[in-house]
N, CA, C and O atoms as CSV, one atom per row, in Angstrom:
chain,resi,resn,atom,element,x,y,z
A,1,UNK,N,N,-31.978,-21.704,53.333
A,1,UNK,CA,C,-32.284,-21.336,51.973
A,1,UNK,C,C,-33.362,-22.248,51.386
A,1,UNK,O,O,-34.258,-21.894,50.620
A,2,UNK,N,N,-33.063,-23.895,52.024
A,2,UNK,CA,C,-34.088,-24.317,51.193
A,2,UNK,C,C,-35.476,-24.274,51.907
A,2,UNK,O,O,-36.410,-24.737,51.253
A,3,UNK,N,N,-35.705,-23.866,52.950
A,3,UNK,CA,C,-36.897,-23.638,53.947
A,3,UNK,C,C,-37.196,-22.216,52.982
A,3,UNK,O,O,-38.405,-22.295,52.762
A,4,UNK,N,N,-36.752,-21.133,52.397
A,4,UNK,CA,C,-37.572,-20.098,52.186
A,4,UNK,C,C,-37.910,-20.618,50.795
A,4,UNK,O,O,-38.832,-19.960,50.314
A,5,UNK,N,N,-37.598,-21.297,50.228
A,5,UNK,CA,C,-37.618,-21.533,48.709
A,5,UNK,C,C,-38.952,-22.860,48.891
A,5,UNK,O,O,-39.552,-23.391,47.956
A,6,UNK,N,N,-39.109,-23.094,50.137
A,6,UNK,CA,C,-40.199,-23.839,50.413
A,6,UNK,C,C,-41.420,-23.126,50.404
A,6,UNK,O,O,-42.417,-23.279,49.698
A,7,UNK,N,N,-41.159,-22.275,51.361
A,7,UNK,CA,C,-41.973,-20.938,51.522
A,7,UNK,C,C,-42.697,-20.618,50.290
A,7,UNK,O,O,-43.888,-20.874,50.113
A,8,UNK,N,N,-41.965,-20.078,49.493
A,8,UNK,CA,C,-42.550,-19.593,48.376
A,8,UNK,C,C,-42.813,-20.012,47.358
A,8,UNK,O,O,-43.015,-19.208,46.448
A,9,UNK,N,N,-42.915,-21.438,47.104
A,9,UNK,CA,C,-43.365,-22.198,46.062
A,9,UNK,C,C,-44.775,-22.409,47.168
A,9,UNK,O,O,-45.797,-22.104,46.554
A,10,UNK,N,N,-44.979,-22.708,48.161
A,10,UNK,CA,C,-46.577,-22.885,49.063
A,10,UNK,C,C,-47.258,-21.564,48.493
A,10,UNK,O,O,-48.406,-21.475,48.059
A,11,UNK,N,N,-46.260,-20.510,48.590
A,11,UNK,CA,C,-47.510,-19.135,48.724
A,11,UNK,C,C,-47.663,-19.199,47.373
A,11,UNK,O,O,-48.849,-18.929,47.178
A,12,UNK,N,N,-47.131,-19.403,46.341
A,12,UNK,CA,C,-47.132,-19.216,44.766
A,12,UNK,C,C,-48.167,-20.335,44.542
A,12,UNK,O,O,-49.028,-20.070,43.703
A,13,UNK,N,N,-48.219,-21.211,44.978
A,13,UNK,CA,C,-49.477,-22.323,44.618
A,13,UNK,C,C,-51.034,-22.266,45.505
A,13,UNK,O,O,-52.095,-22.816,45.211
A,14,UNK,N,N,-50.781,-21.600,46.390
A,14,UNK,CA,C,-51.885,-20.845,47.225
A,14,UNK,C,C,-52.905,-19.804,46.075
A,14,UNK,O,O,-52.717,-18.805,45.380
A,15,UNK,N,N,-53.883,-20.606,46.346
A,15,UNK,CA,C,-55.076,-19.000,45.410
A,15,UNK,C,C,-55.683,-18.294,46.511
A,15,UNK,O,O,-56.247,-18.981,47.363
A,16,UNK,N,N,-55.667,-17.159,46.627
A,16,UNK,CA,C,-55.786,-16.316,48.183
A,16,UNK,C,C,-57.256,-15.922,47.292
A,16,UNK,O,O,-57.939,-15.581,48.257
A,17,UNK,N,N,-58.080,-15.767,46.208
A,17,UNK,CA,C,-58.959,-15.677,46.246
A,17,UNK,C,C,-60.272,-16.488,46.725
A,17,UNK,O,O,-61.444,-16.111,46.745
A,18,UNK,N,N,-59.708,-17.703,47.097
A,18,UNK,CA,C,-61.241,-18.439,47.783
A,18,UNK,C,C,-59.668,-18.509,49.500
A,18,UNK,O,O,-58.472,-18.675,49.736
A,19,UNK,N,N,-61.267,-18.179,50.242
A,19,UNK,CA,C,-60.504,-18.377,51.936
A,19,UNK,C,C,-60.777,-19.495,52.005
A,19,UNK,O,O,-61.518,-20.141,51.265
A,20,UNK,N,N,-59.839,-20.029,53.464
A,20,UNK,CA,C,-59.870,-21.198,53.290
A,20,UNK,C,C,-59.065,-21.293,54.984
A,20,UNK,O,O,-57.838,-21.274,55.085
A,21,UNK,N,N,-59.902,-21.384,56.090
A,21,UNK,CA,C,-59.202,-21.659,57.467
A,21,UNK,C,C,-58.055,-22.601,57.388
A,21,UNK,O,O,-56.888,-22.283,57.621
A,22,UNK,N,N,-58.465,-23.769,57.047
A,22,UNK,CA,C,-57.440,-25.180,56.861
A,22,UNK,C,C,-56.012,-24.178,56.316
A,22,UNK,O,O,-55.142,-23.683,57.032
A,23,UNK,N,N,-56.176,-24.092,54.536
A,23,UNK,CA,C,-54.847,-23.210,53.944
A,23,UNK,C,C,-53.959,-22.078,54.931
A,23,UNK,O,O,-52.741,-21.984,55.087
A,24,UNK,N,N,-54.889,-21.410,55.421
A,24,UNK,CA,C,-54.434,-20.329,56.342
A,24,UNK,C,C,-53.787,-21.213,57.515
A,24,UNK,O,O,-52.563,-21.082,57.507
A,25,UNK,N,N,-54.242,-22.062,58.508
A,25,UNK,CA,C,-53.235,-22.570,59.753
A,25,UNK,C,C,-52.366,-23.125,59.093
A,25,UNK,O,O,-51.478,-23.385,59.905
A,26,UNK,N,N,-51.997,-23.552,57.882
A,26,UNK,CA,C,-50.896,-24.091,56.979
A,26,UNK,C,C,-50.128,-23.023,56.890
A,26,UNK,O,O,-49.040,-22.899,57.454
A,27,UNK,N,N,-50.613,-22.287,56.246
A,27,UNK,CA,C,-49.220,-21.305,56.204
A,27,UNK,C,C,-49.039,-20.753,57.193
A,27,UNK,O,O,-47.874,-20.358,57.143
A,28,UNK,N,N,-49.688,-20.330,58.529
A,28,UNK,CA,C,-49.155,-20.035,59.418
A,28,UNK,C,C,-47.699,-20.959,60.021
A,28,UNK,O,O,-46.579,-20.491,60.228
A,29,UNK,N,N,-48.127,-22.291,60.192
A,29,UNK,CA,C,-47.547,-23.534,60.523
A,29,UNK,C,C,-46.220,-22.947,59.601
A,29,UNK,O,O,-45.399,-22.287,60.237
A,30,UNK,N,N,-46.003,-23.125,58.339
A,30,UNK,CA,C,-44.915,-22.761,57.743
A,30,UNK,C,C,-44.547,-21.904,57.632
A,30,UNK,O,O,-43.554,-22.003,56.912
A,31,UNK,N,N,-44.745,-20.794,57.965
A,31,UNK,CA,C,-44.300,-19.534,58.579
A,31,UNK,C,C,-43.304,-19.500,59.277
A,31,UNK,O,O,-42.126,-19.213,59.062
A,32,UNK,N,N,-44.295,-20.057,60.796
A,32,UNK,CA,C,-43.484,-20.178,62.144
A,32,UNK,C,C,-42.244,-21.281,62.020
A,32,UNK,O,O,-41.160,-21.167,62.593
A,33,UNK,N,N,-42.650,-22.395,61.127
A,33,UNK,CA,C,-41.054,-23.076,61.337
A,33,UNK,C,C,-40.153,-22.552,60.608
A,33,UNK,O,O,-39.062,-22.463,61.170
A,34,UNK,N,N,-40.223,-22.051,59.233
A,34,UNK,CA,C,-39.012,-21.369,58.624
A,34,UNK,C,C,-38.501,-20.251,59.633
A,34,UNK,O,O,-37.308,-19.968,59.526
A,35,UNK,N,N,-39.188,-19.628,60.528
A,35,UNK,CA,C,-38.883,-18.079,61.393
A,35,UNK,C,C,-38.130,-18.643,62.342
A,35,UNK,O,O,-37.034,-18.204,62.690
A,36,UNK,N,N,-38.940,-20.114,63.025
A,36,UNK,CA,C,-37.923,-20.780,64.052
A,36,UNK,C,C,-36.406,-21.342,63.771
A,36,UNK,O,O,-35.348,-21.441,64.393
A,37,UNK,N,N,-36.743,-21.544,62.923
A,37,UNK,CA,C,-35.094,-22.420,62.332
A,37,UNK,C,C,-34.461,-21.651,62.346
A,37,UNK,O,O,-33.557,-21.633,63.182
A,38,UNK,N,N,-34.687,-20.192,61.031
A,38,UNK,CA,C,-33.711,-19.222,61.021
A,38,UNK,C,C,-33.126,-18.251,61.996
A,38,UNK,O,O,-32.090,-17.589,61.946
A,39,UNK,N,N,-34.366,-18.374,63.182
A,39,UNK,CA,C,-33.909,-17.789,64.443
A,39,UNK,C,C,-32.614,-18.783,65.627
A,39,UNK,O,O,-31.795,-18.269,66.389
A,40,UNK,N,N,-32.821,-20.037,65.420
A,40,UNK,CA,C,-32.145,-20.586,66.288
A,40,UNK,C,C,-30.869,-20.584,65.672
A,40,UNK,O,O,-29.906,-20.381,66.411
A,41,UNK,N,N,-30.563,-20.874,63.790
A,41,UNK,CA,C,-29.410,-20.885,63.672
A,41,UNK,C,C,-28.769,-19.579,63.752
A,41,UNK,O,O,-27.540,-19.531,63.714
A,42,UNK,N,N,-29.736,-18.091,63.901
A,42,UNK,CA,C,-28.967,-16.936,63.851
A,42,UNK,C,C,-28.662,-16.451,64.697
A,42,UNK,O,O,-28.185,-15.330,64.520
A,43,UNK,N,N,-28.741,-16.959,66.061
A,43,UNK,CA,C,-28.925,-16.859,67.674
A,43,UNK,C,C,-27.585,-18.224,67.819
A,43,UNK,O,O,-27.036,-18.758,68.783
A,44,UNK,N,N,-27.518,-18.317,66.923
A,44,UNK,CA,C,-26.012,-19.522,67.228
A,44,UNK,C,C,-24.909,-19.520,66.253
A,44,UNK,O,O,-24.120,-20.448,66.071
A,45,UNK,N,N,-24.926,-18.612,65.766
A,45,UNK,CA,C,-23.149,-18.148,64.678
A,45,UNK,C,C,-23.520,-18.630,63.710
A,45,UNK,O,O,-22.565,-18.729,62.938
A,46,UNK,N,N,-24.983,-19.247,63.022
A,46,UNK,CA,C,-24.966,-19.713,61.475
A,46,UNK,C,C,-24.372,-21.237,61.371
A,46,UNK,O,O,-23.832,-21.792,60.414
A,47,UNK,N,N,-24.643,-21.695,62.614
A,47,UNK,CA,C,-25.326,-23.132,62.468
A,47,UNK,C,C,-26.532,-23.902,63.476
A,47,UNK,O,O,-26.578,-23.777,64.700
A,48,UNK,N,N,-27.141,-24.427,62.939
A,48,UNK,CA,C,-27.726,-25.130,63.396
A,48,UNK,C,C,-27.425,-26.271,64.823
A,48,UNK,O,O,-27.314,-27.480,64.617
A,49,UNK,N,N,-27.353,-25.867,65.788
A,49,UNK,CA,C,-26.824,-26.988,66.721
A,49,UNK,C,C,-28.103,-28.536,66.989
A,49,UNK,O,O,-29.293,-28.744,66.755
A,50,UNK,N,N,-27.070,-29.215,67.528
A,50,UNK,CA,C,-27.735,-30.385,67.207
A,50,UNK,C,C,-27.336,-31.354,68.354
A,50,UNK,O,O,-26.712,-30.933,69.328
A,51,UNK,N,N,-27.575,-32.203,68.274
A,51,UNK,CA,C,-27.138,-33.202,70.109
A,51,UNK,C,C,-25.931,-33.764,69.282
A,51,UNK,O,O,-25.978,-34.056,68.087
A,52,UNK,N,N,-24.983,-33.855,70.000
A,52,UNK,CA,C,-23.482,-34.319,69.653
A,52,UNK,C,C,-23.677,-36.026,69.057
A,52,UNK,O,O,-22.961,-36.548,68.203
A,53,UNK,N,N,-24.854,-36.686,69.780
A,53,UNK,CA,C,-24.145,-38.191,69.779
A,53,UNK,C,C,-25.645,-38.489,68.307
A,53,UNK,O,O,-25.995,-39.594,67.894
A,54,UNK,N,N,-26.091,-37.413,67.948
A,54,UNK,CA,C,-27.519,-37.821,66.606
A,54,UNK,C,C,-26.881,-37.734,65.668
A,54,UNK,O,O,-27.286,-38.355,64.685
A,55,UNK,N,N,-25.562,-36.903,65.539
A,55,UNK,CA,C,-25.652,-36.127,64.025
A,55,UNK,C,C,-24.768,-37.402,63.599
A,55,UNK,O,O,-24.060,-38.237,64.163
A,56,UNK,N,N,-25.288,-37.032,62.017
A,56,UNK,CA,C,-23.969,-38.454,60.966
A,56,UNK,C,C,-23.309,-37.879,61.182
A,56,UNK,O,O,-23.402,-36.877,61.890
A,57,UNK,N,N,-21.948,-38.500,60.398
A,57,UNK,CA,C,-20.327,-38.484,60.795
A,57,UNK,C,C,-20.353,-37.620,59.219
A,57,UNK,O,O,-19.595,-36.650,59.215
A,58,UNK,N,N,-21.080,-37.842,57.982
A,58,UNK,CA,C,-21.311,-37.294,57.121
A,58,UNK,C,C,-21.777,-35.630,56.667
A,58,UNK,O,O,-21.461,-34.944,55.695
A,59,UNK,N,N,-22.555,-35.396,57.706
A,59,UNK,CA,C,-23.229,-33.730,57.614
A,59,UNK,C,C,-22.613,-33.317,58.970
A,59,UNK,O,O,-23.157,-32.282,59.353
A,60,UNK,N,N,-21.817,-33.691,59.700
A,60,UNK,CA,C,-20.914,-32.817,61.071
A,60,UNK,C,C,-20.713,-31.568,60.967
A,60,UNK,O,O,-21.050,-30.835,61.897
A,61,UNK,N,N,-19.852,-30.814,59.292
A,61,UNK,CA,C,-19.359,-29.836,59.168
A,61,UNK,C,C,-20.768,-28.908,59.067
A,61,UNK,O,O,-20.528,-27.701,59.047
A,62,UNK,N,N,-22.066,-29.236,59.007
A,62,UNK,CA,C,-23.262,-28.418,58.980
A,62,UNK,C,C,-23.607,-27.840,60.560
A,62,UNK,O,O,-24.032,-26.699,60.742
A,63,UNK,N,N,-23.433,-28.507,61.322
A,63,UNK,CA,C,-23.759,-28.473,62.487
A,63,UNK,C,C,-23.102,-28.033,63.722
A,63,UNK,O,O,-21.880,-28.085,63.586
A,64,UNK,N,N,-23.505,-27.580,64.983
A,64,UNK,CA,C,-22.723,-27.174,65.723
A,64,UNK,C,C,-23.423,-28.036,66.916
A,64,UNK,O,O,-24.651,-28.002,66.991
A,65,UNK,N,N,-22.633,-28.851,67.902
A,65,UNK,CA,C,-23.049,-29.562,68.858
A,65,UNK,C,C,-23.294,-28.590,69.935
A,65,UNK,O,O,-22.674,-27.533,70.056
A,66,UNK,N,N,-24.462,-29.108,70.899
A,66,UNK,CA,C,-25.446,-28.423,71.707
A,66,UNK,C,C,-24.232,-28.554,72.787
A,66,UNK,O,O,-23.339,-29.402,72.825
A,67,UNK,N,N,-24.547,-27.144,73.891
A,67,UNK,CA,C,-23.172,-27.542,74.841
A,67,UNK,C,C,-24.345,-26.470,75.890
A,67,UNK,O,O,-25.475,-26.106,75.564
A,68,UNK,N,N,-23.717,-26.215,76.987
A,68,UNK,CA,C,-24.687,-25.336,77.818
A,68,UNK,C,C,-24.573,-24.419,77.818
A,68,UNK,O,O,-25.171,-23.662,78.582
A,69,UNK,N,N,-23.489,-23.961,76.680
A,69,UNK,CA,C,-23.977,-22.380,75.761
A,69,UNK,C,C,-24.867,-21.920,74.848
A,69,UNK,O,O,-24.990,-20.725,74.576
A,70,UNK,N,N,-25.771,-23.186,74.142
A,70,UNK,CA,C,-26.435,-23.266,72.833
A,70,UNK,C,C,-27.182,-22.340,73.692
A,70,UNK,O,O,-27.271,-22.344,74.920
A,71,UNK,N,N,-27.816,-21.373,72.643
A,71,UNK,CA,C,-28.791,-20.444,72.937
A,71,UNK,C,C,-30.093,-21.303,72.120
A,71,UNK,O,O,-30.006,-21.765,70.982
A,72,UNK,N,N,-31.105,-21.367,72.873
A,72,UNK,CA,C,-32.358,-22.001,72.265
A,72,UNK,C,C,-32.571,-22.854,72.011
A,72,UNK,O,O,-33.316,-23.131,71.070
A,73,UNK,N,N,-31.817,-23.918,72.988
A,73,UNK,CA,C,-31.708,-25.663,72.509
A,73,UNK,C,C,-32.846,-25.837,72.590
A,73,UNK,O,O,-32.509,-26.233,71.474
A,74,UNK,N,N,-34.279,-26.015,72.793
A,74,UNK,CA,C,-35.354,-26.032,72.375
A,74,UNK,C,C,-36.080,-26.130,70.619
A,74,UNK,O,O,-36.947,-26.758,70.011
A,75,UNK,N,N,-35.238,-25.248,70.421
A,75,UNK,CA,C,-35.623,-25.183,68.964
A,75,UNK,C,C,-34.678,-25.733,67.963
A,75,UNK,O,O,-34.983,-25.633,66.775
A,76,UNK,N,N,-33.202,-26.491,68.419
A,76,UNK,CA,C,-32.413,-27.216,67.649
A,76,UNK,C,C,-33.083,-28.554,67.478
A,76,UNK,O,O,-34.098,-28.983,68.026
A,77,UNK,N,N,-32.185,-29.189,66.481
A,77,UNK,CA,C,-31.816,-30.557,66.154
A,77,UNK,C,C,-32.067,-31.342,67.240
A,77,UNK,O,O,-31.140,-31.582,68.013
A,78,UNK,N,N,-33.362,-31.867,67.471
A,78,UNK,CA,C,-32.912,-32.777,68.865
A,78,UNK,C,C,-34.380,-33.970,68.914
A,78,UNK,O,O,-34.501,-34.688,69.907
A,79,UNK,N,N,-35.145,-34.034,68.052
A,79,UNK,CA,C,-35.875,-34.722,67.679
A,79,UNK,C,C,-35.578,-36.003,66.649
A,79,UNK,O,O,-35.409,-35.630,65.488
A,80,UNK,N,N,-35.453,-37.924,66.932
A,80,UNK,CA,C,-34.732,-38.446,66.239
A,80,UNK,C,C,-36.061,-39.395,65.749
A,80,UNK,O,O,-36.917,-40.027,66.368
A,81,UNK,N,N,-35.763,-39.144,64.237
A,81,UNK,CA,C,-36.713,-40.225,63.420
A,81,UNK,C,C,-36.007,-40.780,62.382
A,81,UNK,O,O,-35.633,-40.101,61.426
A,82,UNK,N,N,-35.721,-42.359,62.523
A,82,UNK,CA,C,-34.989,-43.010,62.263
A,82,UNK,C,C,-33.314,-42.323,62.289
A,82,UNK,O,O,-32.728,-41.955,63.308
A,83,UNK,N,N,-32.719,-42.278,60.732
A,83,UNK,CA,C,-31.584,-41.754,61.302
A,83,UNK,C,C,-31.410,-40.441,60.862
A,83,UNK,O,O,-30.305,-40.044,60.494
A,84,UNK,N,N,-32.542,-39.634,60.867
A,84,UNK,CA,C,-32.441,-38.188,60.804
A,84,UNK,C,C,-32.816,-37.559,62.139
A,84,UNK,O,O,-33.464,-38.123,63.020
A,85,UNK,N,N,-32.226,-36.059,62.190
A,85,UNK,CA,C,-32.736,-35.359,63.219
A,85,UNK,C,C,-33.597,-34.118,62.842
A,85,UNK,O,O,-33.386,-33.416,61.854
A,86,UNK,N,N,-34.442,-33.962,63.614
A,86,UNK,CA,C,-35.422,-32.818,63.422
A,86,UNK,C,C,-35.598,-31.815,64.718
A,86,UNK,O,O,-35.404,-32.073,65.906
A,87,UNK,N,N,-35.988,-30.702,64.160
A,87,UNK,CA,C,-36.172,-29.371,65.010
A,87,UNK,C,C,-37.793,-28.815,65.366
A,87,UNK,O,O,-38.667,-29.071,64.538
A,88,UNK,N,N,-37.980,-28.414,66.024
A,88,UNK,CA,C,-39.804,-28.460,65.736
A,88,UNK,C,C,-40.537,-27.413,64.836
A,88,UNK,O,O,-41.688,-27.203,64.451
A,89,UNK,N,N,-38.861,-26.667,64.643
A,89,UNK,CA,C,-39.378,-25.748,63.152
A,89,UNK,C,C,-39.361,-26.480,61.790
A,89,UNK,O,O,-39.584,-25.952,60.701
A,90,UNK,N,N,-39.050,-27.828,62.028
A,90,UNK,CA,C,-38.975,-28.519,60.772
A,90,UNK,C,C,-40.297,-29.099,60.931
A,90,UNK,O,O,-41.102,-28.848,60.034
A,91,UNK,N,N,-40.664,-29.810,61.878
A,91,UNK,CA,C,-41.761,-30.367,62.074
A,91,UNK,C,C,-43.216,-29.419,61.764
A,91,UNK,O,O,-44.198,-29.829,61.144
A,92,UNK,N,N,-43.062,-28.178,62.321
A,92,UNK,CA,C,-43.995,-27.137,61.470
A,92,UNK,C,C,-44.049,-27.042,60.294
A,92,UNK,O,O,-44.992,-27.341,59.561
A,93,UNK,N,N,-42.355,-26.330,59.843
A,93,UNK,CA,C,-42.786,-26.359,58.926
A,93,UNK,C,C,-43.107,-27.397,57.804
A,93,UNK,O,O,-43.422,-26.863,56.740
A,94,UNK,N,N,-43.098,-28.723,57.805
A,94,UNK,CA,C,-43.670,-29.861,57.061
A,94,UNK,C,C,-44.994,-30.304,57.122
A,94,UNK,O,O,-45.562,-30.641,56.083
A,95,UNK,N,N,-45.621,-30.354,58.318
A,95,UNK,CA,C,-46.812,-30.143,58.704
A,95,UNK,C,C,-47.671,-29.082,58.276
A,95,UNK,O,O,-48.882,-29.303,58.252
A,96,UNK,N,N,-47.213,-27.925,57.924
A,96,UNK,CA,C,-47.508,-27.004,57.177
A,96,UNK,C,C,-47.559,-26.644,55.855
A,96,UNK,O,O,-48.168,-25.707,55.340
A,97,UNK,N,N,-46.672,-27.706,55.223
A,97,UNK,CA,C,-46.577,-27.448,53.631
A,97,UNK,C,C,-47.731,-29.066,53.579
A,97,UNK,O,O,-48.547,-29.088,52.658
A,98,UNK,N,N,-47.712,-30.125,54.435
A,98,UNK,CA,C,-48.890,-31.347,54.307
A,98,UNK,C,C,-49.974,-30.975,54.981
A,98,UNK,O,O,-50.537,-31.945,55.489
A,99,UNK,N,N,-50.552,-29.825,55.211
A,99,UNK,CA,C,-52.188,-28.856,55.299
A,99,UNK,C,C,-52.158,-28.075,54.108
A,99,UNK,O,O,-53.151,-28.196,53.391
A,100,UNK,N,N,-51.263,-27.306,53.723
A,100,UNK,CA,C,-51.792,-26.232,52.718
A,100,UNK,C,C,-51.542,-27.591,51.500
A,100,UNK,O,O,-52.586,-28.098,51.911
A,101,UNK,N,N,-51.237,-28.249,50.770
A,101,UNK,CA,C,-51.224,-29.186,49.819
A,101,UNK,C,C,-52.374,-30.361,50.167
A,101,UNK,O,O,-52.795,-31.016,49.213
A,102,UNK,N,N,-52.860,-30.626,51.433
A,102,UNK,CA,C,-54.244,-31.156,51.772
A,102,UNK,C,C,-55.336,-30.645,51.801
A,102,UNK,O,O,-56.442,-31.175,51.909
A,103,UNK,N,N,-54.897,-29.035,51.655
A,103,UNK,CA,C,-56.649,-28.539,51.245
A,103,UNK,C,C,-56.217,-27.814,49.565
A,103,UNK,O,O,-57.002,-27.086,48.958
A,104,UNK,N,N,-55.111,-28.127,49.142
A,104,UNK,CA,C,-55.205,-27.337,47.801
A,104,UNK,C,C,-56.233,-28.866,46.951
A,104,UNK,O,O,-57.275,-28.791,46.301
A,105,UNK,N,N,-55.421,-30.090,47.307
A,105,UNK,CA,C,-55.910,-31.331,46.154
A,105,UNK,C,C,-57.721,-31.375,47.286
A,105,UNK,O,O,-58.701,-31.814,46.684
A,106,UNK,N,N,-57.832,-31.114,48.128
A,106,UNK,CA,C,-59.694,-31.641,48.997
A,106,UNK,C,C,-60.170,-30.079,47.688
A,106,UNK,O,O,-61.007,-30.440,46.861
A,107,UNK,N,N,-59.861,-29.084,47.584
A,107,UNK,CA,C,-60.584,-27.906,47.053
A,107,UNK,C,C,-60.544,-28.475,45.818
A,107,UNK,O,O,-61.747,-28.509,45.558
A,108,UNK,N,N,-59.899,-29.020,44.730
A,108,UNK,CA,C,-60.080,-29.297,43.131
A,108,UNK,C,C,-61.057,-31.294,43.166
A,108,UNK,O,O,-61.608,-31.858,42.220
A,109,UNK,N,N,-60.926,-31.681,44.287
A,109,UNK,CA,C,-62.192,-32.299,44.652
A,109,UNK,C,C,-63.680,-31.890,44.821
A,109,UNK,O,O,-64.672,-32.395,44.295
A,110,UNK,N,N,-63.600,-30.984,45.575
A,110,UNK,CA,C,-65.298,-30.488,45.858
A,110,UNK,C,C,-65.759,-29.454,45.108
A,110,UNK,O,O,-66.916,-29.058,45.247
């Protein structure tokens, strides 16, 4: 929920009247990770799986630990920066909302 509500505060601050390559691989980028996330957790009963020994003891009940049934462990929870875990649809899509917000503030520059 909060990945589409991401979504659409990018496209709502997007002016589609000047093009803009940079803006465009941004929202592609955030596209594809909100589509990835919601695909891996909907390809897994409506959670997110995650590596058993990353997740806090705090957000457990969010998560479903990776087993050699996870469908699409590729696209789960399995990336560790500091003490969070990330998915590479998160990593898109963040990378994607820090391009389209790097060419919205470079465009009210030039």
């Amino acid at each position: 929920m909060i990945h589409s509500l991401i979504v659409l505060a990018v496209l709502y601050r997007s002016d589609f009247d000047r093009s803009s390559w940079l803006r465009f691989i941004g929202l592609v980028l955030t596209i594809s990770g909100v589509c990835a996330n919601l695909f891996v957790v909907w390809a897994n009963r409506g959670r997110m799986p995650a590596k058993e020994d990353m997740i806090p003891t705090e957000i457990q009940d969010r998560y479903d630990t990776m087993h050699k049934n996870t469908k699409f462990s590729f696209l789960a929870d399995w990336i560790p920066f500091r003490e969070w875990i990330f998915s590479p649809g998160d990593l898109c899509l963040w990378f994607g909302v820090a391009i389209v917000l790097f060419d919205r503030v470079w465009a009210d520059f030039v």
